[in-house]
ROBALO-399927 format. One line per 8 residues: number of its first residue (from 1); for each residue x, z, y of N, C-alpha, C. Coordinates in steps of 0.1 Angstrom, whole numbers, padded with zeros to 4 digits. Example, Ala and Ser with C-alpha at 12.3 -4.5 7.8 and 13.67 -1.06 7.14 Angstrom:
1 = 0132:0078:-0057:0123:0078:-0045:0132:0078:-0033 | 0128:0071:-0022:0137:0071:-0011:0129:0079:0000
***
This chain:
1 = 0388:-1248:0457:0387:-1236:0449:0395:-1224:0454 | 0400:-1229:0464:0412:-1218:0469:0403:-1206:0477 | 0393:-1214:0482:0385:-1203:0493:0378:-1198:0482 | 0375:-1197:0472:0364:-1189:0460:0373:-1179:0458 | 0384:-1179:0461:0395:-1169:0454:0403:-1162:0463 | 0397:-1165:0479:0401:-1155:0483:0387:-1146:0493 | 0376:-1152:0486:0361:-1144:0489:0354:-1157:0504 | 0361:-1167:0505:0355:-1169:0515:0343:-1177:0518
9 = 0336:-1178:0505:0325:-1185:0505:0314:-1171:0509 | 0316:-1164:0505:0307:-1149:0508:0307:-1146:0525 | 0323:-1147:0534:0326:-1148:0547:0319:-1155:0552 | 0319:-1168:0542:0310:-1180:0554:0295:-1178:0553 | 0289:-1172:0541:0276:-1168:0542:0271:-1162:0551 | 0283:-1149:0552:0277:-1139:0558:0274:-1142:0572 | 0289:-1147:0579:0296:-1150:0591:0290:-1163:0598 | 0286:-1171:0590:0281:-1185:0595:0272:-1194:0587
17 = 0263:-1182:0581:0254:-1191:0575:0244:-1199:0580 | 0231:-1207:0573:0222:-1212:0575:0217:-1209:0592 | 0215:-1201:0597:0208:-1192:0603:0217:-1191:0619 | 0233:-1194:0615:0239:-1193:0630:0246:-1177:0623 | 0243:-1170:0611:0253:-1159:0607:0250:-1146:0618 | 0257:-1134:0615:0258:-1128:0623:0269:-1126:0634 | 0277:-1131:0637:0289:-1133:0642:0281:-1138:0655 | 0275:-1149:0658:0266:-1155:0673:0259:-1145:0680
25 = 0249:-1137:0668:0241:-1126:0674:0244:-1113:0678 | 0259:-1109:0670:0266:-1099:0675:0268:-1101:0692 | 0274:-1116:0690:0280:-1118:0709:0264:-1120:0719 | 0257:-1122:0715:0247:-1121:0726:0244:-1110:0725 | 0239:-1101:0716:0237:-1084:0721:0246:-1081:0726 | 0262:-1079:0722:0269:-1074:0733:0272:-1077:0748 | 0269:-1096:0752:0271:-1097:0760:0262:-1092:0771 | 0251:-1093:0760:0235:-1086:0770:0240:-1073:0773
33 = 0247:-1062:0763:0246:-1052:0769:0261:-1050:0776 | 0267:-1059:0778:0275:-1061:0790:0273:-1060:0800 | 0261:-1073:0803:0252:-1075:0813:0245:-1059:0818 | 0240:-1055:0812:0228:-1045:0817:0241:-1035:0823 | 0253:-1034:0814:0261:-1022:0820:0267:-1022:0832 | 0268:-1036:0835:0275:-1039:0849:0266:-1037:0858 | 0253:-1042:0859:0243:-1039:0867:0240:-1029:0870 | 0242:-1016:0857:0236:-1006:0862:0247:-0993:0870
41 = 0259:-1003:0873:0271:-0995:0873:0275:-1002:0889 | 0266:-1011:0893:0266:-1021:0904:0262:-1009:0916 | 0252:-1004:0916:0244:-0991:0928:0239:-0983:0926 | 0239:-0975:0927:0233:-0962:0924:0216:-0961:0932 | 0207:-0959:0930:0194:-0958:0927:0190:-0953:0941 | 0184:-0958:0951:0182:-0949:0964:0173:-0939:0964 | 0176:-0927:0971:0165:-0918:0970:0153:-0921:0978 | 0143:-0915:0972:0126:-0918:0979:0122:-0907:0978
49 = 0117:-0902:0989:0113:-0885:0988:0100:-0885:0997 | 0087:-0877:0995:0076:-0877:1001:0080:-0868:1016 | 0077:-0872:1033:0076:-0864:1040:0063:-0864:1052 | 0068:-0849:1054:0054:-0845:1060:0042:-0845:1056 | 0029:-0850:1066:0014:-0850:1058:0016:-0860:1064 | 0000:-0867:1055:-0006:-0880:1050:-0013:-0882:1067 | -0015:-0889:1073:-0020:-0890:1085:-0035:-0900:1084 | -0047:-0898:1083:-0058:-0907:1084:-0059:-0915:1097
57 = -0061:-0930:1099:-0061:-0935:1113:-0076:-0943:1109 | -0083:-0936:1098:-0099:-0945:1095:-0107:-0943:1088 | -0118:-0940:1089:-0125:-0935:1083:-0142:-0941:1080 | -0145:-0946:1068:-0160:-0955:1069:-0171:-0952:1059 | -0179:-0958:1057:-0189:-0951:1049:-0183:-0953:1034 | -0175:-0960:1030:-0168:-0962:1017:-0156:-0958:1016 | -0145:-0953:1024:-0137:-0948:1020:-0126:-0942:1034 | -0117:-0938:1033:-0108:-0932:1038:-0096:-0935:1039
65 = -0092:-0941:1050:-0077:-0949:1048:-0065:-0941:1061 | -0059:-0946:1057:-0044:-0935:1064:-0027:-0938:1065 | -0023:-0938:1061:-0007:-0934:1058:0000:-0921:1056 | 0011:-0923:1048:0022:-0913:1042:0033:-0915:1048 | 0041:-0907:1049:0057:-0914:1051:0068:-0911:1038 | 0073:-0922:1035:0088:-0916:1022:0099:-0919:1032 | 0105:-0913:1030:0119:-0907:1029:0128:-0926:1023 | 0132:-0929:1026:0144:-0939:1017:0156:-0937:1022
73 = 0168:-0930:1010:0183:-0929:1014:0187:-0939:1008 | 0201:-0949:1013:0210:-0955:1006:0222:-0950:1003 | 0226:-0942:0991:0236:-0936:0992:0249:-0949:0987 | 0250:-0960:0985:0259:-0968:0982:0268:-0973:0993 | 0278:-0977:0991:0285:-0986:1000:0285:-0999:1005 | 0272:-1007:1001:0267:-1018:1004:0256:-1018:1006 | 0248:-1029:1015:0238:-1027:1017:0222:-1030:1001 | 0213:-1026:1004:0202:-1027:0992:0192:-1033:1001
81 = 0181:-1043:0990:0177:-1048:0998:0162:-1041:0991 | 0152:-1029:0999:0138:-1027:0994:0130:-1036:0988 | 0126:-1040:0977:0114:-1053:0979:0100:-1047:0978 | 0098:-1037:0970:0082:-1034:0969:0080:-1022:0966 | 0070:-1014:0973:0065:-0997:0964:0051:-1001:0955 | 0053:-0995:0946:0042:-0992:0932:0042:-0980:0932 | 0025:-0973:0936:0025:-0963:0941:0009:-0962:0934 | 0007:-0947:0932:-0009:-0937:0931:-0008:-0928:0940
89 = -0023:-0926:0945:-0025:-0912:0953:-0040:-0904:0948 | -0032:-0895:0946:-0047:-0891:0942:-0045:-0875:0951 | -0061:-0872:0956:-0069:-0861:0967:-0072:-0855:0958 | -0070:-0841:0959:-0074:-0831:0954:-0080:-0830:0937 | -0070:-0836:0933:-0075:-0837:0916:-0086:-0847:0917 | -0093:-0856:0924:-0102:-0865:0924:-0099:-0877:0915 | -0103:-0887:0920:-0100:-0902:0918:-0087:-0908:0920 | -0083:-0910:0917:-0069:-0921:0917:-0071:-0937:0922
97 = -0062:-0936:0937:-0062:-0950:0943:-0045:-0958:0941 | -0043:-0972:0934:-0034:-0977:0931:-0028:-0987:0944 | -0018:-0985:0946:-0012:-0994:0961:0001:-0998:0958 | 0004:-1011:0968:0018:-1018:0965:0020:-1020:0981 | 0029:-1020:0981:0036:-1024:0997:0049:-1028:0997 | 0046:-1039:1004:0058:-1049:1012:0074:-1039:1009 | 0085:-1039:1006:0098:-1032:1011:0101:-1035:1022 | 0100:-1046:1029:0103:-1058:1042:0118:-1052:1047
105 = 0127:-1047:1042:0142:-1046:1050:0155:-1048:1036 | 0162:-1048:1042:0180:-1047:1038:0180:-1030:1044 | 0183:-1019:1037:0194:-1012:1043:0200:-1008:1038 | 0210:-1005:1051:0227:-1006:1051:0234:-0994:1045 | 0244:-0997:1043:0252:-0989:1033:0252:-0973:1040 | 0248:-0962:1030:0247:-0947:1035:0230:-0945:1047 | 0228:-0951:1055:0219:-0947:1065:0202:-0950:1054 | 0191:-0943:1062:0181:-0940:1056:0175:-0943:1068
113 = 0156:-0944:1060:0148:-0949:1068:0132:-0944:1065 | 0127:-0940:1070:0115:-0935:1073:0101:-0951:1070 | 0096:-0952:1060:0085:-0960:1055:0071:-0954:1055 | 0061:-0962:1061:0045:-0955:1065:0041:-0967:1054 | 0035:-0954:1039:0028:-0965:1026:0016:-0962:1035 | 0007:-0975:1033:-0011:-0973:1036:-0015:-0961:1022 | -0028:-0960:1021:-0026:-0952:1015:-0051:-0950:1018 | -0059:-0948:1003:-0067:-0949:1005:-0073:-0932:0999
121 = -0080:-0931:1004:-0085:-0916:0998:-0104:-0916:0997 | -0110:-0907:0989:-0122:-0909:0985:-0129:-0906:1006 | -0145:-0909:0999:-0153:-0905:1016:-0149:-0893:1021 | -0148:-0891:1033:-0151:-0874:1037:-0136:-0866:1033 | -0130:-0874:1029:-0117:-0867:1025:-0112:-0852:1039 | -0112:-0843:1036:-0114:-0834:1050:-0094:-0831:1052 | -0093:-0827:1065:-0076:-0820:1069:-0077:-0808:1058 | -0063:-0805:1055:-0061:-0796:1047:-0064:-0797:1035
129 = -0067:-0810:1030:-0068:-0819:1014:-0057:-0822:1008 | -0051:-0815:0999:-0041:-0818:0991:-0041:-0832:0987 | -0031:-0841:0986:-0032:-0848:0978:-0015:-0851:0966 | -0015:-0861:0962:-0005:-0864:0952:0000:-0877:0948 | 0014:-0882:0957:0019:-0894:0959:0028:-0898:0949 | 0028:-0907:0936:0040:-0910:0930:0039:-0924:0926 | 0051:-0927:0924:0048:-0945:0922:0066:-0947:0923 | 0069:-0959:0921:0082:-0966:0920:0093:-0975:0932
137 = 0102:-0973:0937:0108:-0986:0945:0112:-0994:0938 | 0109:-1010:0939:0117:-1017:0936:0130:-1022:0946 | 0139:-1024:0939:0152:-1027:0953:0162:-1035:0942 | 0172:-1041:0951:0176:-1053:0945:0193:-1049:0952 | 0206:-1054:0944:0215:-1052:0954:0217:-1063:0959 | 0225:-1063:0970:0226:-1075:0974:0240:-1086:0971 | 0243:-1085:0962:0254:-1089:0953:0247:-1104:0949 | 0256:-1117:0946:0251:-1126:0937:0246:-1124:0924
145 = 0255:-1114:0920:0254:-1114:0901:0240:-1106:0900 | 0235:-1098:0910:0224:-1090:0911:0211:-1100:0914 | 0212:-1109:0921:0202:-1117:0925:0199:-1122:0916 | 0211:-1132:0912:0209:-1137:0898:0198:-1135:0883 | 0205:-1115:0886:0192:-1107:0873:0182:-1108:0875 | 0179:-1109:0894:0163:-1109:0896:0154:-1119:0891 | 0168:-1129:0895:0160:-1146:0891:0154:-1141:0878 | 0161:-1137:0869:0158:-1136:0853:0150:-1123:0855
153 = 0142:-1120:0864:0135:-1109:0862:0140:-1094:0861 | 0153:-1087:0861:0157:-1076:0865:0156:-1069:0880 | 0146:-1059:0880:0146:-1055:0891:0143:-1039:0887 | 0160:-1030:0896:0157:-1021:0892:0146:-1011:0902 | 0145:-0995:0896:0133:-0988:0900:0142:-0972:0910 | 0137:-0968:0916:0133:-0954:0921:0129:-0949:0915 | 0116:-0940:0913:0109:-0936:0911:0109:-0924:0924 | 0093:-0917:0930:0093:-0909:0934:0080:-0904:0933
161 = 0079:-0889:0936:0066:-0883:0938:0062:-0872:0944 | 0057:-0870:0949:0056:-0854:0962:0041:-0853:0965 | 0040:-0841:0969:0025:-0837:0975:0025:-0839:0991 | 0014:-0838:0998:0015:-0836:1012:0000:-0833:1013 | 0000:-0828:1029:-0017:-0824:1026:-0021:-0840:1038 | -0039:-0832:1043:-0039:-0846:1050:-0042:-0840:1065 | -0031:-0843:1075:-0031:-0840:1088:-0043:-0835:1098 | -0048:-0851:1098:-0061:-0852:1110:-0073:-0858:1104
169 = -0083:-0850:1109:-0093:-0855:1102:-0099:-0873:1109 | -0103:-0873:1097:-0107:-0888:1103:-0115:-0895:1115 | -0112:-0907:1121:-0116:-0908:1132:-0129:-0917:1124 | -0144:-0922:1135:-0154:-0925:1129:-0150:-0944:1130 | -0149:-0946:1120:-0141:-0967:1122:-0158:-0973:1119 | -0154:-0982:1118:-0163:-0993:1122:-0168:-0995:1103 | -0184:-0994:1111:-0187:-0999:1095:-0188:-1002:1081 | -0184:-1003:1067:-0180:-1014:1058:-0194:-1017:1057
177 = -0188:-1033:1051:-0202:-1042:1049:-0209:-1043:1042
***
């Protein structure tokens, strides 16, 4: 009768009821947003910047294929490791073509690197065709506790986007089937 009288049957409702209370679920949201703060406080975000023009190396009765170059800075003190671009391009206000590409490196703390995305564009696409590159890096730090988040599916993003026009006009490629 002692805990009726000093409210604690209401505490334990509230605190540890049926259900696990609110007291358990308070500590997993905060630990979660523990979690997300540390991570996001782990590297700072590499730059991706579009350069130069889009270069065509092919050209067929169905489409127009080529390369871009981005820009990747690592402005952190440790190294990052690229894993993948999620990327659109779209020619001259046309169609929109969706692309993913390999990250395939580690790089190292401060230095940058020059990346050729493939890159598809409609027929006949001519030199001096604007087009319009934007899409996402995925990158990962290379920390345990970061790998870790990957395992659980955290991978953070870039984002980037830039215009460029298209260099050279296409050479004539072989066939499609």
């Amino acid at each position: 009768m002692a805990s009726k009288e000093l409210g604690w049957p209401v505490c334990k409702v509230a605190c540890y009821g049926p259900e696990g209370g609110i007291v358990p679920h308070m500590l997993k949201t905060l630990l979660s947003a523990l979690c997300v703060c540390v991570m996001a406080g782990c590297v700072t975000a590499p730059s991706v910047e579009v350069q130069g023009d889009a270069k065509i190396d092919q050209q067929s009765a169905s489409a127009t294929a080529g390369t871009i170059a981005v820009r990747v800075v690592n402005p952190n003190n440790r190294p990052i490791r690229l894993v993948e671009y999620d990327y659109t391009v779209q020619a001259g206000g046309g169609s929109t073509w969706r692309g993913r590409h390999d990250g395939g490196m580690v790089l190292s703390p401060g230095f940058d690197r020059i990346a050729e995305l493939p890159i598809v564009l409609p027929v006949g696409t001519a030199s001096g065709t604007r087009i319009h590159v934007g899409g996402s890096l995925h990158y990962l730090d290379t920390s345990t506790f970061a790998q870790t988040l990957a395992d659980w599916g955290y991978r953070p993003t870039s984002d980037f986007s830039g215009s460029a026009t298209v260099a050279e006009q296409a050479q004539a490629g072989p066939e499609a089937p």
